[in-house]
Backbone as numpy.savetxt, mean C-alpha at the origin, in Angstrom:
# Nx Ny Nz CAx CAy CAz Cx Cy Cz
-14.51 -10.45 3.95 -15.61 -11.11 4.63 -15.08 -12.35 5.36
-14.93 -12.56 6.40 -14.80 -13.71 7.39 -15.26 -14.99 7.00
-14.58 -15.77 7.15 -14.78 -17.35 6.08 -16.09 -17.55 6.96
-16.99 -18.12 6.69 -18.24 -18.52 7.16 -19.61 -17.91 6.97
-18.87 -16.39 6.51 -19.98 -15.62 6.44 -21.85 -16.12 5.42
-20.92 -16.93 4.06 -22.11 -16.59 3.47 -22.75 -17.85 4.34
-22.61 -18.95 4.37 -23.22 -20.25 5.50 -24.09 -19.59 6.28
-23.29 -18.99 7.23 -23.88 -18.84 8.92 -24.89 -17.55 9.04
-24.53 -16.41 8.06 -25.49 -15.12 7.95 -26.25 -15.04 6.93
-25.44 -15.31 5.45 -26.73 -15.08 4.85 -27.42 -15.85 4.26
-27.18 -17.00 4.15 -28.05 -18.90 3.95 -29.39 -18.28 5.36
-29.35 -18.07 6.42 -30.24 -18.40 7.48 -30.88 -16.89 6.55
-30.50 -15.72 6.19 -31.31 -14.51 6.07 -32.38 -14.93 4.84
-31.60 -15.60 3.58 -32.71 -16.17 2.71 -33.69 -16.70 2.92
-33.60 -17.92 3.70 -34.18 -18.67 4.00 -35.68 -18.18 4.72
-35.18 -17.43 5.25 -36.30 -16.37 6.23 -37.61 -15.79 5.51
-37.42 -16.20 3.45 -38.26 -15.13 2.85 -38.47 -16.43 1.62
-37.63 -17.67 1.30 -38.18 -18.55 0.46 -37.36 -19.68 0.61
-37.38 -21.31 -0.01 -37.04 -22.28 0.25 -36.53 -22.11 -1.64
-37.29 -21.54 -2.32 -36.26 -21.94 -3.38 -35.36 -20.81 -3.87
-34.03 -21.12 -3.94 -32.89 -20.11 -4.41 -31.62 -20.97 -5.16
-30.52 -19.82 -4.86 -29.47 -21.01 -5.32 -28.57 -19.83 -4.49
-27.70 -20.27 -4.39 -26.51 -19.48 -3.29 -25.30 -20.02 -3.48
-24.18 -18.61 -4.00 -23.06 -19.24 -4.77 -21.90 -18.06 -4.09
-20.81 -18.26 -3.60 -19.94 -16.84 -3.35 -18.81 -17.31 -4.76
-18.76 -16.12 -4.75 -17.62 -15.43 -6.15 -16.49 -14.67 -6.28
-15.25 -14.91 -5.48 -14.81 -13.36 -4.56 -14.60 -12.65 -5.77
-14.82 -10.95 -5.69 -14.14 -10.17 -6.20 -12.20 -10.01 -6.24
-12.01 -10.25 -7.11 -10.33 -10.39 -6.82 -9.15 -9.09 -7.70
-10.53 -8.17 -8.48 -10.12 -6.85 -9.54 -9.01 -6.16 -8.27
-8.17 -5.31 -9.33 -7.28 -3.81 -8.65 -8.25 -3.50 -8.85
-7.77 -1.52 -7.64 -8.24 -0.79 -7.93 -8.27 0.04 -9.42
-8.53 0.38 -10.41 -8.45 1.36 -11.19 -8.46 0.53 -12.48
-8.86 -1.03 -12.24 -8.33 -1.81 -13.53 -9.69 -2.85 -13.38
-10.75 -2.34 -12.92 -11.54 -3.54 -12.30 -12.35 -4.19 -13.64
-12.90 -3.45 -14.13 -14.03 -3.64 -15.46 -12.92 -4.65 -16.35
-11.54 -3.96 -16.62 -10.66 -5.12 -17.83 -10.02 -6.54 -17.06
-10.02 -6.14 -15.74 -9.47 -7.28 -14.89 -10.82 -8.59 -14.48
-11.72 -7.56 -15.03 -13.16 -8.57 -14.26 -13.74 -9.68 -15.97
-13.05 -8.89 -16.90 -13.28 -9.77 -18.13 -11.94 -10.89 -18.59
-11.19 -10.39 -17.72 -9.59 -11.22 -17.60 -9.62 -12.52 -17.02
-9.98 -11.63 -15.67 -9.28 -13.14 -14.78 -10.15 -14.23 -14.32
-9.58 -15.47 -14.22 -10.27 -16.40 -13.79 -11.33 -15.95 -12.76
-12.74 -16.76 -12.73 -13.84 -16.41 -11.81 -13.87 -17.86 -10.96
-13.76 -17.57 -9.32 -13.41 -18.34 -8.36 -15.09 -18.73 -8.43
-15.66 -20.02 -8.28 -17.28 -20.10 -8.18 -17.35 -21.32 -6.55
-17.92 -21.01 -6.21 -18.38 -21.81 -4.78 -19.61 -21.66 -4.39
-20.11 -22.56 -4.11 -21.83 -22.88 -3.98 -22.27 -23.81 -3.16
-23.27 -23.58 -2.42 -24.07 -24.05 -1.63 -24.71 -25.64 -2.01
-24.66 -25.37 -3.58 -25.13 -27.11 -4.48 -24.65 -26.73 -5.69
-24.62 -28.15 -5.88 -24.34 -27.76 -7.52 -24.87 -27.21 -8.66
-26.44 -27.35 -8.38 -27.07 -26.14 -8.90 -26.93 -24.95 -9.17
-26.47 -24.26 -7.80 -25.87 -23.01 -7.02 -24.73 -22.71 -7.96
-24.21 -23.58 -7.80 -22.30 -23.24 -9.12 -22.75 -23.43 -10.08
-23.58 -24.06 -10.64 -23.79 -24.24 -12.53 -24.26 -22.31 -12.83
-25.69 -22.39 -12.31 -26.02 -20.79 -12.24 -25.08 -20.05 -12.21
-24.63 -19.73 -11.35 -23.44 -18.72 -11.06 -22.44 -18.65 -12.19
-21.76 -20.32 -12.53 -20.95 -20.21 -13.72 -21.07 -19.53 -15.20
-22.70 -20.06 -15.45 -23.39 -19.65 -16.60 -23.65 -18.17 -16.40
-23.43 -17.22 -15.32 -23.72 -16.26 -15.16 -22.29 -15.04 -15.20
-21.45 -16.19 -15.32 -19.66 -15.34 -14.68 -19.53 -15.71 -16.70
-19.68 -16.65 -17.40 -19.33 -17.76 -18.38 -19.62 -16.36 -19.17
-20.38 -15.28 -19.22 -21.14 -14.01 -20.12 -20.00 -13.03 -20.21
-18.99 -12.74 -18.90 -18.21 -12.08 -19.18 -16.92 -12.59 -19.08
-15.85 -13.79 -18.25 -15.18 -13.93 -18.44 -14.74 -15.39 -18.99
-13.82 -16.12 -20.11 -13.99 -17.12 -20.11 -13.85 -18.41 -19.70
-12.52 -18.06 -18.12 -12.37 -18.85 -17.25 -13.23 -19.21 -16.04
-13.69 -20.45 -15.79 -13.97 -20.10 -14.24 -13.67 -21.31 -13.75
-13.04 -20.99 -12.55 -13.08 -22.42 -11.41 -13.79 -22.63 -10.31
-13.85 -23.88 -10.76 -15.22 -24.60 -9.57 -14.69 -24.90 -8.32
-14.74 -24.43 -7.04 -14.54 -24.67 -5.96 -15.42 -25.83 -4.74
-15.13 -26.10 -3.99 -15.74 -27.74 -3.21 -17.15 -26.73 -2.86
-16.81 -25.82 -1.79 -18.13 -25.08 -1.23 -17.65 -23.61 -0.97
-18.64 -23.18 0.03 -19.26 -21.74 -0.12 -18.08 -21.32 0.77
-17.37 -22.06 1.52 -16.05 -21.78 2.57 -14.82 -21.69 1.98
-14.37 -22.10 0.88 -13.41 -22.55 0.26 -13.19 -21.32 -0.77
-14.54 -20.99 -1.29 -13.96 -19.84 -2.30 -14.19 -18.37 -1.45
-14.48 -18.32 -0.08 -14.65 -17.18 0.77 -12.95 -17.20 1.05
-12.25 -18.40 1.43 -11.08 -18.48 2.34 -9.94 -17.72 0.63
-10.27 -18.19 -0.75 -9.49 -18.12 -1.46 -9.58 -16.56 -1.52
-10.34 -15.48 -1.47 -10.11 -14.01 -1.65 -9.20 -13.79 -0.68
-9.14 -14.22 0.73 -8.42 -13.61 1.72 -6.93 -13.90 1.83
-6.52 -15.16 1.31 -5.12 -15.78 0.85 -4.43 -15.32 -0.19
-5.49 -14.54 -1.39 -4.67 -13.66 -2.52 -4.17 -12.66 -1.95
-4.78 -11.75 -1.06 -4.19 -10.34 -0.29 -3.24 -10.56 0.62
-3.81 -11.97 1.57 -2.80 -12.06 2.47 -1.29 -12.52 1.93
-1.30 -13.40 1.16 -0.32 -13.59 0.32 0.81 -12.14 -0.22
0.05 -11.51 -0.56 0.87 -10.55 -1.28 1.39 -9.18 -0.08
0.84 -9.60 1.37 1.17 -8.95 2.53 2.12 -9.45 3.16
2.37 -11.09 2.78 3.23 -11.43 3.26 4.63 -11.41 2.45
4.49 -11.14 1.11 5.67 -10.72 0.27 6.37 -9.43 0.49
5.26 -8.67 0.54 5.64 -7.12 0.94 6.32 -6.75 2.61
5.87 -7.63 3.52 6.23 -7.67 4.51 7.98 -8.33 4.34
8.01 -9.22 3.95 9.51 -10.16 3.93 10.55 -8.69 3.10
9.90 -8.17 1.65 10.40 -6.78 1.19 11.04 -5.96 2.39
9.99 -5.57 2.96 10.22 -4.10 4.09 11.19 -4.61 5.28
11.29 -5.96 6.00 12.22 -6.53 6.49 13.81 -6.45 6.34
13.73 -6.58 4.80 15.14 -6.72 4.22 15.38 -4.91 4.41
14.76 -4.42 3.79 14.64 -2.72 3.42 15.16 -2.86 5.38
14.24 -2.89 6.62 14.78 -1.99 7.40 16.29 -3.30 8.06
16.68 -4.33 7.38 17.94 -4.68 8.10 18.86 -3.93 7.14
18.43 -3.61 5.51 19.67 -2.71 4.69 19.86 -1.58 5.43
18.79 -0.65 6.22 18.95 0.60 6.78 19.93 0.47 7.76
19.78 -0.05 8.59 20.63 -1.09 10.11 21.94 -1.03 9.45
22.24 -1.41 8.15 23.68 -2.15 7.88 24.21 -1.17 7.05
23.19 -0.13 6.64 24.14 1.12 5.59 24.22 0.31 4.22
22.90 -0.57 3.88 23.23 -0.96 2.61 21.64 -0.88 1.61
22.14 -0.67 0.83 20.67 -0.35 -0.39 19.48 -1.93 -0.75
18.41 -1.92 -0.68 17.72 -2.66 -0.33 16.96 -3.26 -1.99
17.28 -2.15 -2.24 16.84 -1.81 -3.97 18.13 -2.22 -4.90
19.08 -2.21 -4.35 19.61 -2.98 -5.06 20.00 -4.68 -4.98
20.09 -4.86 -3.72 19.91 -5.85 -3.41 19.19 -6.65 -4.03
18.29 -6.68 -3.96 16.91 -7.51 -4.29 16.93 -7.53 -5.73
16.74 -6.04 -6.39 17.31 -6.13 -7.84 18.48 -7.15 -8.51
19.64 -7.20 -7.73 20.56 -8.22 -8.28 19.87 -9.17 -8.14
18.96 -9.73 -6.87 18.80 -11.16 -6.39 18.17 -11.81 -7.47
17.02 -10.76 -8.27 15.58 -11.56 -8.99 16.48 -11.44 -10.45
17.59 -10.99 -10.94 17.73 -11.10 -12.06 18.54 -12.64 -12.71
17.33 -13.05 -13.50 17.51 -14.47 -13.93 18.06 -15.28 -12.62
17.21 -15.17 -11.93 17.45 -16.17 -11.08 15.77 -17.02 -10.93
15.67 -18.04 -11.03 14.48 -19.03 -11.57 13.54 -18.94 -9.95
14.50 -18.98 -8.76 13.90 -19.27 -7.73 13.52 -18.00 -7.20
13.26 -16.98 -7.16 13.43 -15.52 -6.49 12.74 -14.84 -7.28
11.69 -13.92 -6.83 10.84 -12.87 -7.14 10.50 -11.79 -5.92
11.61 -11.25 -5.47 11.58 -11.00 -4.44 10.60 -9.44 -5.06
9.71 -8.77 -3.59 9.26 -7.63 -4.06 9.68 -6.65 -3.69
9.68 -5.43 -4.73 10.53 -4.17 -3.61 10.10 -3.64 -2.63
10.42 -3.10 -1.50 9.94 -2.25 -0.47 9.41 -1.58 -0.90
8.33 -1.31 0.68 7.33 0.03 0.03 5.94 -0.29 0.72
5.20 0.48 1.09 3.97 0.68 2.05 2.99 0.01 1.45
2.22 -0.82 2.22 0.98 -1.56 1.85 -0.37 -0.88 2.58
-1.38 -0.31 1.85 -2.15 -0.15 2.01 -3.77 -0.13 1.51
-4.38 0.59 1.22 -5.72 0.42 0.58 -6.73 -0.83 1.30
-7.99 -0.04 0.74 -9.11 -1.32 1.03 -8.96 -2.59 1.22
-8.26 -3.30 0.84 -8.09 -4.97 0.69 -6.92 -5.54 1.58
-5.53 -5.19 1.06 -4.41 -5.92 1.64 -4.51 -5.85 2.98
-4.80 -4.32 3.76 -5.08 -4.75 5.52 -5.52 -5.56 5.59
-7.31 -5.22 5.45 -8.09 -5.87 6.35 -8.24 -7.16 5.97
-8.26 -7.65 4.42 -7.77 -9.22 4.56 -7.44 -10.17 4.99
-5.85 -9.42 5.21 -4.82 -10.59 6.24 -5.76 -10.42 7.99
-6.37 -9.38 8.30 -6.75 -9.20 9.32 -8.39 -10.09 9.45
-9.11 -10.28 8.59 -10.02 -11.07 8.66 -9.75 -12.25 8.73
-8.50 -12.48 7.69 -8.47 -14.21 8.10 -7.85 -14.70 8.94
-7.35 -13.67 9.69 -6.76 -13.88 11.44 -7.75 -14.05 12.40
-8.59 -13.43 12.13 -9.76 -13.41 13.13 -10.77 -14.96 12.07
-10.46 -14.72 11.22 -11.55 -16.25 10.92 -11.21 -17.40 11.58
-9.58 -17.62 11.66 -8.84 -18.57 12.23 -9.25 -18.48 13.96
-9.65 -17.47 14.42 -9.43 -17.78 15.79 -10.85 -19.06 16.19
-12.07 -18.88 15.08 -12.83 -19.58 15.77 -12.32 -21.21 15.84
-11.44 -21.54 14.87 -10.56 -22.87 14.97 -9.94 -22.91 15.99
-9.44 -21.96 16.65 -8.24 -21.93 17.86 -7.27 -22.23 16.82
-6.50 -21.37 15.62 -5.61 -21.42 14.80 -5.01 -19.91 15.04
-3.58 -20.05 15.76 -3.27 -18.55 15.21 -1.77 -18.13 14.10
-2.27 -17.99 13.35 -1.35 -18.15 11.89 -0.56 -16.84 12.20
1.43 -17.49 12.99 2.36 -17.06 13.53 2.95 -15.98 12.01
3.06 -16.59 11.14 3.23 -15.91 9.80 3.38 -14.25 9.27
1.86 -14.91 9.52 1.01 -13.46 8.52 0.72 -12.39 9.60
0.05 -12.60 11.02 0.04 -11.94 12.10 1.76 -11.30 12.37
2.61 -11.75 12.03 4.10 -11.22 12.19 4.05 -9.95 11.14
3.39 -10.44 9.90 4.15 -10.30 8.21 3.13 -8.67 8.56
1.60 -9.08 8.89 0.97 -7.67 8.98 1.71 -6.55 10.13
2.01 -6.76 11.12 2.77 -6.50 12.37 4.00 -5.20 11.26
4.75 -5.73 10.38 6.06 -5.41 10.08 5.46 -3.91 9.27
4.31 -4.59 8.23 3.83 -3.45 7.51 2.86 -2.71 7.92
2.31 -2.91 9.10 1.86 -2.12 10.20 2.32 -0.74 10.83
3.51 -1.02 10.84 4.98 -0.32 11.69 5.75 0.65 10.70
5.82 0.38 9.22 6.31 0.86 9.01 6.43 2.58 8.41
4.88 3.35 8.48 4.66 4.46 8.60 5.76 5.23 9.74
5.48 4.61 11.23 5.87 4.87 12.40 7.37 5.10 12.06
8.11 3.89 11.39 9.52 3.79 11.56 10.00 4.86 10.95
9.18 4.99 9.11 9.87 6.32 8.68 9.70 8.02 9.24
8.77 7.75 9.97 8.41 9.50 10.42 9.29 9.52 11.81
9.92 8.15 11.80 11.01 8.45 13.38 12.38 9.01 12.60
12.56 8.01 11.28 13.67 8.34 10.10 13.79 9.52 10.09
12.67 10.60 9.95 12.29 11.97 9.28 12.67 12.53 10.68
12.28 12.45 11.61 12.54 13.06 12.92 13.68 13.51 13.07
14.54 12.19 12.98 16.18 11.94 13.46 16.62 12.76 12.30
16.41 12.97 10.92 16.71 13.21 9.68 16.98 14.79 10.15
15.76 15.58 10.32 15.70 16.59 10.54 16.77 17.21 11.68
16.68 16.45 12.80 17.40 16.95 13.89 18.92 16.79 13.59
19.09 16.01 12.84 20.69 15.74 11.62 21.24 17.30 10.98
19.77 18.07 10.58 20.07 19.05 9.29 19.81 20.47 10.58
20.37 19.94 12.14 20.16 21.00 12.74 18.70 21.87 13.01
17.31 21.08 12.08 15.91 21.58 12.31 15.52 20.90 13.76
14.47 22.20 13.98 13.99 22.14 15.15 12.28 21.15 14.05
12.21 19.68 14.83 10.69 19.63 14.16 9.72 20.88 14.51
9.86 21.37 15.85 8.82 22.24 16.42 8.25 23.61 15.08
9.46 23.47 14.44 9.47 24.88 13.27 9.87 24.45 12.01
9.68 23.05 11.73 10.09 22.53 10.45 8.63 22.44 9.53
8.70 22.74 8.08 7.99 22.29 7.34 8.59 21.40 6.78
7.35 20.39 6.20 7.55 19.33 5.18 6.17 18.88 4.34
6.92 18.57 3.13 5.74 18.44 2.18 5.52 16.98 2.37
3.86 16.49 2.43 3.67 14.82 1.96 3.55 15.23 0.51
3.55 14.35 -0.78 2.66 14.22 -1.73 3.21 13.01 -2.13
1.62 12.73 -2.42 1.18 11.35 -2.92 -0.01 10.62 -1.46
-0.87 11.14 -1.15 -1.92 11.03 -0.05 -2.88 9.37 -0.58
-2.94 9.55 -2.05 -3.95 8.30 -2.24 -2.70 7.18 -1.93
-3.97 6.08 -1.77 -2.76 4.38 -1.15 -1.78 4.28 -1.90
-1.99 4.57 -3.62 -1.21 3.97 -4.81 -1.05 4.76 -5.72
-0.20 4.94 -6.57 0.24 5.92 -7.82 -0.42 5.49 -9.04
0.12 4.22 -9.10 -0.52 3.37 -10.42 -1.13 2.08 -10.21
-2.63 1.78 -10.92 -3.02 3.03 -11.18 -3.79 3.46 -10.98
-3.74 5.46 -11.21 -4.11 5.95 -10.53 -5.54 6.24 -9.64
-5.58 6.93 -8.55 -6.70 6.97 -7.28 -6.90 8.01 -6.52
-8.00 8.17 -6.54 -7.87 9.66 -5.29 -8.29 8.79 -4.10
-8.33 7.17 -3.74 -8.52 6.82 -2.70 -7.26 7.05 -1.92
-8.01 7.50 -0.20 -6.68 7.15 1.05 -7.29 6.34 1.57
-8.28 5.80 1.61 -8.41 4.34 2.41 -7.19 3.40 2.74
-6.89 3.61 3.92 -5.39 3.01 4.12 -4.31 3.56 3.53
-4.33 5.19 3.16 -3.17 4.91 2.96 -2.18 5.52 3.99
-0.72 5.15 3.68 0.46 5.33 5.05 0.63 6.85 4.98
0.38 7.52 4.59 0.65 9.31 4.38 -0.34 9.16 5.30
-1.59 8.98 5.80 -2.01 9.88 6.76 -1.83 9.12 8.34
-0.86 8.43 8.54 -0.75 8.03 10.08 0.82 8.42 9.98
1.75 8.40 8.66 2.96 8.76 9.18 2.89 10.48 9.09
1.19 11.00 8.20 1.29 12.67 8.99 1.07 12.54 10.40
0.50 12.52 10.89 -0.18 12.15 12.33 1.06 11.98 13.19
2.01 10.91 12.93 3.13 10.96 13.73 3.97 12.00 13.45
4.12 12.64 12.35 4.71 13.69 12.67 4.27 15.17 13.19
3.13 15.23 12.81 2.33 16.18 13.75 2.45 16.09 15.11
2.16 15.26 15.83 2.53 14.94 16.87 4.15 15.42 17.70
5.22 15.69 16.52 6.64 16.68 17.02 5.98 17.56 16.27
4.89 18.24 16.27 4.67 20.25 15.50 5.64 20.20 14.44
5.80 19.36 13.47 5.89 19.19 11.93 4.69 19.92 11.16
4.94 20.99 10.65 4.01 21.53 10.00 4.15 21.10 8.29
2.78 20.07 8.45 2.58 19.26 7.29 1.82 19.94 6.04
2.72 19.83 4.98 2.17 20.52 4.02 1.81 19.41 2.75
0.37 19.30 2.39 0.02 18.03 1.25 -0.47 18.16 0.22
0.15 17.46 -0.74 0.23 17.26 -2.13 -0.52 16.04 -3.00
-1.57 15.66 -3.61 -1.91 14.88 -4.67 -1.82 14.87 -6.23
-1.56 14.30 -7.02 -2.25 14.42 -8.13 -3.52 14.23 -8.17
-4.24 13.40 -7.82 -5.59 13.08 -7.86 -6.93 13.38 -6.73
-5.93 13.21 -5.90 -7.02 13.30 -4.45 -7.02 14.57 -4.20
-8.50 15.05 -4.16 -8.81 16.38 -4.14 -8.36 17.51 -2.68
-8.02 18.66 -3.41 -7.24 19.82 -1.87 -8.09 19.35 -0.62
-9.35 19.36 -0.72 -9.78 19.51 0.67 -10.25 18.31 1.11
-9.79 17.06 0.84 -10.04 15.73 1.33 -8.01 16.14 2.03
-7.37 16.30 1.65 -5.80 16.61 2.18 -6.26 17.55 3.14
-6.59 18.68 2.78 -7.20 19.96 3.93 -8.12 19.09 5.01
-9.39 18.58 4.69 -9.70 17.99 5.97 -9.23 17.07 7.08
-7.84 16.65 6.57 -6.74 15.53 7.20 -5.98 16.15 7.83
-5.79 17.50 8.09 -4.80 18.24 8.34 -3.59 19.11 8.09
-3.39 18.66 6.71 -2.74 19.00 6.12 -2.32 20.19 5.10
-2.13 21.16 4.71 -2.00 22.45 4.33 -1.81 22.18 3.01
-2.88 21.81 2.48 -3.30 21.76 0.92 -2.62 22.74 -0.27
-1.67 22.24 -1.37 -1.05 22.34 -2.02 -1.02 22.19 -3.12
0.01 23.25 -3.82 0.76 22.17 -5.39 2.20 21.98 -4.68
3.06 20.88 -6.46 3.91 21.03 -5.46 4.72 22.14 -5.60
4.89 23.22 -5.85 5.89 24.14 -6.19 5.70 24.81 -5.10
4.03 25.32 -4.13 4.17 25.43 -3.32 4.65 24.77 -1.75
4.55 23.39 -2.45 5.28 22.61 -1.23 6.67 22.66 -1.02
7.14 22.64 -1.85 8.41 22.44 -2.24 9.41 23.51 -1.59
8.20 24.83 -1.96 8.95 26.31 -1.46 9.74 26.20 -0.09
11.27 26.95 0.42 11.65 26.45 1.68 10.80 25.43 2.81
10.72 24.27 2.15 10.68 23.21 2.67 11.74 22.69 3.60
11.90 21.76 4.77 12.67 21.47 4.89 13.20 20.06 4.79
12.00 19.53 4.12 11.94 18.18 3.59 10.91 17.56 2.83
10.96 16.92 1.73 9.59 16.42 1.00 9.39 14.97 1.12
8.34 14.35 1.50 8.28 12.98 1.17 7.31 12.40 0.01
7.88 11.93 -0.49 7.27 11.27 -1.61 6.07 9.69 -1.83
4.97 9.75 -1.22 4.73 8.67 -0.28 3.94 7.17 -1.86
3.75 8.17 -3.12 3.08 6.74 -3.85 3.60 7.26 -5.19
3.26 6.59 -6.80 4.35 6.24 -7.47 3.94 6.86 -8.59
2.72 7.69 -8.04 1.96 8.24 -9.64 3.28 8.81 -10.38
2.63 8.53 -11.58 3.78 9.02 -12.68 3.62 10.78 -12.99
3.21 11.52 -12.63 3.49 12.78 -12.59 4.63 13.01 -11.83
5.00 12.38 -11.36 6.16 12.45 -10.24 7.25 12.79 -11.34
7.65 12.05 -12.51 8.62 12.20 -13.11 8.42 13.99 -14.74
7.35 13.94 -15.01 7.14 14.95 -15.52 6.76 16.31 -14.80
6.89 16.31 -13.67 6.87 17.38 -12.59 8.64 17.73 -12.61
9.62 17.15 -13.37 11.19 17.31 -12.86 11.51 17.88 -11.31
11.21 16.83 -10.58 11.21 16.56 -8.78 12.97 17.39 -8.55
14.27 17.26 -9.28 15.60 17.50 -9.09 15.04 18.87 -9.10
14.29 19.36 -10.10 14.99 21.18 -10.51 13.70 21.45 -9.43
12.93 21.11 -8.71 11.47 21.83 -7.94 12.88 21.52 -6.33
13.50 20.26 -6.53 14.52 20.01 -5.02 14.90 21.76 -4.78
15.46 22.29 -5.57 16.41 23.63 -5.35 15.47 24.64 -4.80
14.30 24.33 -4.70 13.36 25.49 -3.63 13.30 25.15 -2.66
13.95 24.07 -2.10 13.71 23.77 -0.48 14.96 24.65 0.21
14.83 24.73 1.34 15.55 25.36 2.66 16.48 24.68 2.79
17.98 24.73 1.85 19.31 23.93 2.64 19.94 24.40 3.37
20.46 23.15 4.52 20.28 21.86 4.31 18.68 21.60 4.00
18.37 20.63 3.19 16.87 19.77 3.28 16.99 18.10 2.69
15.62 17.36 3.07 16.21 16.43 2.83 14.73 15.89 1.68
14.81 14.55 1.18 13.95 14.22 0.00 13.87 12.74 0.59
13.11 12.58 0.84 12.70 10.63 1.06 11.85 9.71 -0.23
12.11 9.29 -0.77 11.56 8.87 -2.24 11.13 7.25 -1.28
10.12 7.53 -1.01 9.70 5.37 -0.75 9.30 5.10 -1.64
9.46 5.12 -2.62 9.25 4.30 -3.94 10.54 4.29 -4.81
11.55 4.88 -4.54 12.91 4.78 -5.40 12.37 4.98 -6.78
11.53 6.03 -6.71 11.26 7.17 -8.08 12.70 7.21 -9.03
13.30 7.92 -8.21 14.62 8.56 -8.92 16.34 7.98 -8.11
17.07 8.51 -8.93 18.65 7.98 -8.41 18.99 9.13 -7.75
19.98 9.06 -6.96 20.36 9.96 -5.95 20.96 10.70 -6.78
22.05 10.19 -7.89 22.52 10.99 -8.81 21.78 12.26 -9.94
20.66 11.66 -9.50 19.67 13.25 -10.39 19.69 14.84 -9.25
19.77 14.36 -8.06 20.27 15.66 -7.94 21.48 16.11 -7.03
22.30 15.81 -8.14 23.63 16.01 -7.57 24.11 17.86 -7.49
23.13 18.28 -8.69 22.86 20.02 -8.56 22.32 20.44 -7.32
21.41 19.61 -6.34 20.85 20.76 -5.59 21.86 20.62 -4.38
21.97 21.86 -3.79 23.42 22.54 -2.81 22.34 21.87 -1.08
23.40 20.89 -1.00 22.96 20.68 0.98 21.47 19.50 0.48
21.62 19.23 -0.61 19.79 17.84 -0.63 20.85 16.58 0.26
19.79 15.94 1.11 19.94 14.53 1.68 19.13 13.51 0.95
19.27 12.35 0.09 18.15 12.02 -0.45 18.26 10.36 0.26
17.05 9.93 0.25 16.76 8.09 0.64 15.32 7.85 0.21
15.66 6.67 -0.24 14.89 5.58 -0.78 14.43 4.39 0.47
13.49 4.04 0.41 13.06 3.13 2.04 13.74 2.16 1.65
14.92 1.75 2.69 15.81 0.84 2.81 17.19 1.26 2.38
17.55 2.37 2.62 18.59 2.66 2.33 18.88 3.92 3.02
20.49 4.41 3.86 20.73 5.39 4.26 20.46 6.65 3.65
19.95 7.77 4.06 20.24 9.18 3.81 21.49 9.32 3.13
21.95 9.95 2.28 23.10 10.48 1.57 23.10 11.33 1.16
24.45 12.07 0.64 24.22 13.35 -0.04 24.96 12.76 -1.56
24.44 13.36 -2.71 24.37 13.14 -4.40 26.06 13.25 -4.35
């Protein structure tokens, strides 16, 4: 919601029907899939129109969780929901940066970063990897546009969204070049997506935002015949996207490449190495989540495997 909102729209809509109320914003700040234990957890942001307005509200948040903080006004705790997402867009963005200069340089991005954060006091760096779902976009994107009525344009985060914007695009150019590497024509290549919802864990059959269906789209676009996979998100929400609705054993079947796009943990009790040996070699395996080590399938004959931020290789 755009900083101003509750003030300027819905203070004037009350008003329209009584003079006595109390008017307080509260942002919602829950994950997806964790909201009910996260909503009795975490601190409750309170901002109000009077102080009246915040006592109510407090005594009303005070029933289920036992923190809450009092904010100045109704602008202040609107601006604080949009700075938690944008925040964590701009971490993920600085991530995917490093990830595509390791690609550039032929160096692992995942490990990198891994050495960097261990016991080191100053560094929490985050790993690469696609930002999407309900919140983290449009967030950073609301409070870009909240800023413009200041004449503020926050060089930052407009960059930081920009990077994780792009980076669907960059890997389905990866997959392109990948393919035309293993001698495939895209025009006659299959490839499996799975993992269609935004996030693995935990788990969602939401795609609201997620990067599987614009980096299908770009590959559709070279006659990549896209074949898709969920744990959760149902065949024909994948079928109505375009995609040639699946398990994965049927995806997998002479494939000529699988991408692995979110982190659900079926991924690892599915044994992804011994399902690799039904693809069409050469084929290749893109893990953006660095699921697994390249060394798990050092059995399958002609696999290319990469992790986002790191070259293609063979085991």
């Amino acid at each position: 919601m755009s900083i101003g909102t509750t003030r300027s729209v819905v203070l004037p809509e009350i008003r329209r029907s009584t003079q006595q109320f109390g008017l307080a914003f509260c942002p919602e700040r829950t994950i997806e899939g964790k909201a009910i234990p996260e909503m009795r957890s975490l601190p409750q942001i309170v901002g109000g129109l009077d102080e009246e307005s915040v006592a109510r509200a407090e005594a009303l948040f005070r029933l289920i969780t036992p923190t809450i903080i009092r904010v100045s006004s109704l602008e202040t705790a609107e601006m604080i929901k949009l700075i938690n997402n944008t925040y964590r867009d701009l971490t993920f963005a600085f991530a995917n940066e490093v990830a595509l200069i390791a690609e550039r340089m032929g160096l692992s991005a995942a490990e990198m970063i891994r050495a960097a954060n261990v016991d080191y006091p100053r560094s929490n760096i985050a790993q690469p990897g696609f930002v999407g779902g309900p919140c983290l976009e449009k967030d950073a994107l609301i409070l870009i546009d909240s800023l413009k009525k200041i004449d503020f344009k926050p060089r930052v985060i407009e960059e930081a969204r920009k990077i994780n914007q792009a980076l669907p695009d960059h890997v389905a150019t990866r997959i392109i070049d990948e393919l035309r590497g293993l001698r495939r024509s895209p025009a006659r290549a299959k490839v499996l997506i799975t993992g269609f919802a935004f996030k693995g864990r935990p788990a969602t059959e939401d795609i609201r935002g997620s990067a599987a269906v614009p980096l299908m789209r770009r590959l559709q676009s070279s006659r990549v015949e896209i074949w898709g996979h969920d744990f959760v998100t149902p065949e024909k929400v994948i079928a109505d996207l375009g995609a040639h609705a699946c398990t994965l054993e049927e995806g997998f079947e002479n494939a000529d490449g699988v991408i692995i796009m979110n982190n659900h943990p079926g991924y690892r009790a599915a044994n992804i190495p011994a399902l690799a040996r039904r693809l069409r070699a050469p084929a290749f395996l893109f893990d953006s989540w660095g699921l697994f080590a390249i060394q798990e399938f050092r059995e399958v004959p002609g696999l290319r495997y990469a992790p986002l931020g790191a070259p293609f290789a063979s085991p």
